[in-house]
N, C-alpha and C positions, 0 to 999 in steps of 0.2 A: 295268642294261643289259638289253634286250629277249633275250630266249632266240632261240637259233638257230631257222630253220623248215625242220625234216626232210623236210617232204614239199610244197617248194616247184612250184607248177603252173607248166608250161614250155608253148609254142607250139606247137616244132617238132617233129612230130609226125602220124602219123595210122593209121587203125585199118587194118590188113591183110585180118582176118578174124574170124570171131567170138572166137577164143583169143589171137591177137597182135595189139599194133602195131609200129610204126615209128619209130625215131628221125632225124629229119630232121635231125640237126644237122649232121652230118658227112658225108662220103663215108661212112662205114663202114656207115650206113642199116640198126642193131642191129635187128633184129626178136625183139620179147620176149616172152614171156608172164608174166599177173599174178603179183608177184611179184619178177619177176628183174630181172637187172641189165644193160644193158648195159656193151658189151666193155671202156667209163671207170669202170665201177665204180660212178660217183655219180650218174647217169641212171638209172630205173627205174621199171619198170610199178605203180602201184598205184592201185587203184579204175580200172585202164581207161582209166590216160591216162598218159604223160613226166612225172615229176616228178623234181626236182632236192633229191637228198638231204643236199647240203653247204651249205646258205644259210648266211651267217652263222656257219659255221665253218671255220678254218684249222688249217694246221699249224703258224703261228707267225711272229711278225713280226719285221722287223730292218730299221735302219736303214744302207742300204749309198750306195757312190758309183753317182751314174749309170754312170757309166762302167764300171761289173759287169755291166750287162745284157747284152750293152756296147751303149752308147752314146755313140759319140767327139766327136757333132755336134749335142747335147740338152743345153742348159744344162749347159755341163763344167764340173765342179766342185762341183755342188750334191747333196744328198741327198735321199734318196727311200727314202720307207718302202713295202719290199717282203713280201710273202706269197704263199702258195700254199695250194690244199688236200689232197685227194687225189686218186688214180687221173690216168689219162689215156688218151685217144684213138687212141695209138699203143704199139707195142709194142717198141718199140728194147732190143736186145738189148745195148747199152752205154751204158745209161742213166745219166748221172754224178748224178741224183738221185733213185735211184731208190728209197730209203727214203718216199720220199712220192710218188711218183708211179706206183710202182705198189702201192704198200699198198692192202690191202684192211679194213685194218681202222681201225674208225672214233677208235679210241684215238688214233690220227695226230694227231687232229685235237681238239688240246689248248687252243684259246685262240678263243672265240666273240668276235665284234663282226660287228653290224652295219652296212651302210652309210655312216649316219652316222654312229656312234662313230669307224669309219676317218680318217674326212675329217677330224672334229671334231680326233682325235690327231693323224694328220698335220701339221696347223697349227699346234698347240701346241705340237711337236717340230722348228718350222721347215721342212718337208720342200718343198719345190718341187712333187714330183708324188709318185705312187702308182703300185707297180709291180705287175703280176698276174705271178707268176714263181712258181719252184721246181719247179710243173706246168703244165698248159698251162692258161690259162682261159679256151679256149674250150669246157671240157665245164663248165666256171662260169659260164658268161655270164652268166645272168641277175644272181647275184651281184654281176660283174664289172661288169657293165652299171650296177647301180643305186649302186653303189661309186663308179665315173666321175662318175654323176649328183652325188651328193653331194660329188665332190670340188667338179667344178667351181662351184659354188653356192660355195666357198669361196678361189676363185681357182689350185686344186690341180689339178695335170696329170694325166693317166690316159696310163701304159705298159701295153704288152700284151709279154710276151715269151714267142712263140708258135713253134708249128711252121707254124701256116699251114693247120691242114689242117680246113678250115670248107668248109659247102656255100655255095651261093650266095646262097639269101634269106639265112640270118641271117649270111651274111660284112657284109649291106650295113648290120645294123643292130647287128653288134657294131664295127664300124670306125666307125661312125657318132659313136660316144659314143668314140673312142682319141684321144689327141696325137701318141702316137709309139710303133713296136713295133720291138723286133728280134724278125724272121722267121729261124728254123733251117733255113736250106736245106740237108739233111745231107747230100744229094749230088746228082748233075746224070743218074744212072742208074735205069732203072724197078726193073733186077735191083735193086740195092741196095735203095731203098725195101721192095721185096717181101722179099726174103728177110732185112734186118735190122731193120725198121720194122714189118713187116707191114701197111704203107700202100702208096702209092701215090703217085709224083714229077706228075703234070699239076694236079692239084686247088691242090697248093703253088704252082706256077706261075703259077697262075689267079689264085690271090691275091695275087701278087705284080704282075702285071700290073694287076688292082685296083685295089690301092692306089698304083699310080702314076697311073691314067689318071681313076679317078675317085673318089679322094678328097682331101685335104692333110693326111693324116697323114706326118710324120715317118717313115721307119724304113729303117733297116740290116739287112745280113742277115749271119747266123754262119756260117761254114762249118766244125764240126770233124772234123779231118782224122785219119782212122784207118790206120797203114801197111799197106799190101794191099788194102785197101778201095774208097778213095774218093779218094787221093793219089796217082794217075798224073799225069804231066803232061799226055797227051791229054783224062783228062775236067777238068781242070783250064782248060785251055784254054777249049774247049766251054762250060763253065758261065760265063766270065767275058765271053766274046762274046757268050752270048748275056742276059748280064746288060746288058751297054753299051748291045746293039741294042732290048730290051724295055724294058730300065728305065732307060736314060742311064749317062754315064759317074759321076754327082756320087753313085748313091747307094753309102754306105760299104761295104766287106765287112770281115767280120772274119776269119781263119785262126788256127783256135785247134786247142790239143794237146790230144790223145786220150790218157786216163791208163788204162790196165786197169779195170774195173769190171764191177759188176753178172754179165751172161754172157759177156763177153768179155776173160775172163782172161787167154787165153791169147795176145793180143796184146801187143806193148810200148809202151811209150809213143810218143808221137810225138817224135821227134828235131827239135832249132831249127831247122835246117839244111831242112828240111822246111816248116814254116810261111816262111823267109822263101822258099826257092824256089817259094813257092805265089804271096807277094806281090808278085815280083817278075814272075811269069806275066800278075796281073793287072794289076797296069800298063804293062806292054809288051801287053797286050789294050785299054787304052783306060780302066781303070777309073781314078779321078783318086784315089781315096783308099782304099790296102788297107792293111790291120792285122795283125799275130800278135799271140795273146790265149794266156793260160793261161804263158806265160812270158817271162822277165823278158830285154825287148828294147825297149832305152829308142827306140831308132832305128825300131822297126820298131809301136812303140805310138805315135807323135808325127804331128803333121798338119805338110803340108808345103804350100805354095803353087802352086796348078798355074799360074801366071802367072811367076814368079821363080822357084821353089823353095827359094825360103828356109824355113826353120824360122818356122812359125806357131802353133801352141801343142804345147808338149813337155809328156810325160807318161813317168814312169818309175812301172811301176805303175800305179795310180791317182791317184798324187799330179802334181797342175800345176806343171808348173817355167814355163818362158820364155811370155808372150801377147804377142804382135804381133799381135790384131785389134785392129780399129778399133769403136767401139762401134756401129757396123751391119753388123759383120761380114766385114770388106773387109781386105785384107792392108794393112797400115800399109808396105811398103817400096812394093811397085805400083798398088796400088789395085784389084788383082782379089777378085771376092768369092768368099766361102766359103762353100759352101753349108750351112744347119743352121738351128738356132734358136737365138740367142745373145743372152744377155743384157748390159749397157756394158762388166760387167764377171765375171772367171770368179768360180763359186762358191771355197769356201775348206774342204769338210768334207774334201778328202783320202781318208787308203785306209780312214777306221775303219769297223768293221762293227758296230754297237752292236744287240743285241737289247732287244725292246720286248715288254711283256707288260699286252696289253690292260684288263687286270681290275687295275691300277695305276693307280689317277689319285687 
């Protein structure tokens, strides 16, 4: 298997001044000197230009259900072998994986494959697609990118599960090569962004607007809900209107629970009772299909038919119970359709989370 490339040459980029450049990939526009890192950690000046210090290495692979990313409307049922690397682009102070996402140290990063080894496993392992997750892989793109590339050559789908938070050229050429993403919209306030992300809420938006208007990629967005934070009912509102009005009512949201971590300890967890009065906000807003994620709400995890309202595929967990589609997709009682990408029939891998360790074959 080809060894990792440390000091992968990246695009996005250009020189400041005679001492620094500039990292174009993000909003965040790192200006470095030779040397250092930007604020991802795996971006870095050497020899005078953006290189990309993670090619080719991960923090470790596993084969999970789509429906983890989450993905409620993406080939349900099937599996998908998922990884991530390290660092990230943002600085969220309740990071739920934040043993790899903000590590800085390269020992994370225990299980090398390149590319095509991915794809090649993937295949072999059955997987439907390939997920870029755990951190974000948009400070992996190029990675991420030639990963895609090689899946699809094998008939193999490319997930992104992302915050969104990309500049504009390379949003158009890392969506370019996606199927389908779930977008982390953490909340619908600049305040928030700034003081628990140390990002910024318009740039996510942009991409979300995007990827509706000009691309066909698939993708949902997450919302997790932190008590005090980000779970009033007003911005709740707010974000769900103007989810209807930008993006349509079909695309899914998720409302998932906030557990203590990382810096923010001293919060409690998110109570049920919270996630469903989020999901019930947004469909009395117009959204057609909202979710609670992170706990076990067989009712409030399941798709429902916005023509009938009958029960169209239940899910407790991860695992598929009842399918009433039609194998194009269409409600087998009214004949409305569902919007997603479905195959005649659901996948069958359920809730297992099986880890995969590359240097196995």
């Amino acid at each position: 298997m080809p060894a990792p490339i440390t000091d992968y040459p990246t695009k996005y980029w250009h020189r400041v001044d005679e001492t620094r450049v500039q990292c174009d990939l993000c909003p965040r526009e790192c200006k470095i000197k030779e040397g250092q890192q930007g604020l991802c950690f795996v971006r870095a000046c050497h020899d005078g230009k953006i290189v990309l210090t993670t090619y080719g290495r991960s923090s470790g692979f596993c084969i999970d259900p789509i429906e983890k990313k989450p993905l409620n409307h993406y080939l349900p049922g099937t599996p998908v072998l998922s990884f991530g690397t390290a660092g990230c682009n943002l600085s969220c102070r309740f990071c739920q994986n934040w043993d790899m996402s903000k590590s800085r140290e390269m020992d994370t990063l225990a299980d090398a494959a390149m590319p095509a080894d991915i794809a090649a496993r993937a295949s072999r392992l059955g997987c439907r697609s390939v997920a870029f997750t755990y951190n974000d892989p948009v400070i992996f793109m190029e990675y991420a990118v030639d990963t895609a590339i090689a899946c699809h050559e094998l008939g193999i789908k490319a997930v992104a599960v992302t915050a969104g938070y990309i500049s504009p050229e390379p949003r158009v050429e890392f969506y370019k090569h996606m199927d389908a993403a779930n977008v982390d919209l953490k909340s619908f306030s600049e305040k928030f962004y700034h003081k628990l992300t140390g990002a910024h809420l318009q740039p996510v938006l942009d991409t979300l607007v995007y990827l509706k208007e000009q691309t066909r990629v698939w993708f949902e967005l997450t919302n997790l809900l932190i008590p005090g934070e980000n779970d009033s009912d007003e911005e709740l509102n707010q974000m769900t209107r103007w989810v209807v009005e930008n993006l349509g009512p079909d695309v899914p949201m998720h409302f998932s629970a906030f557990h203590p971590d990382w810096k923010m300890l001293d919060h409690p967890p998110t109570p049920p009772e919270t996630l469903t009065r989020a999901r019930e906000i947004a469909l009395s807003n117009g959204v057609h299909y909202a979710y609670t994620g992170n706990v076990h709400d067989a009712s409030g995890g399941s798709t429902y038919c916005t023509g009938c309202g009958k029960l169209l595929i239940e899910r407790d967990w991860y695992e598929l119970g009842e399918w009433h589609l039609t194998a194009d997709g269409h409600c087998e009682y009214c004949g409305t359709a569902c919007p997603g990408v479905f195959e005649e029939t659901p996948g069958s891998w359920g809730a297992k989370r099986v880890p995969v360790r590359m240097g196995d074959w």
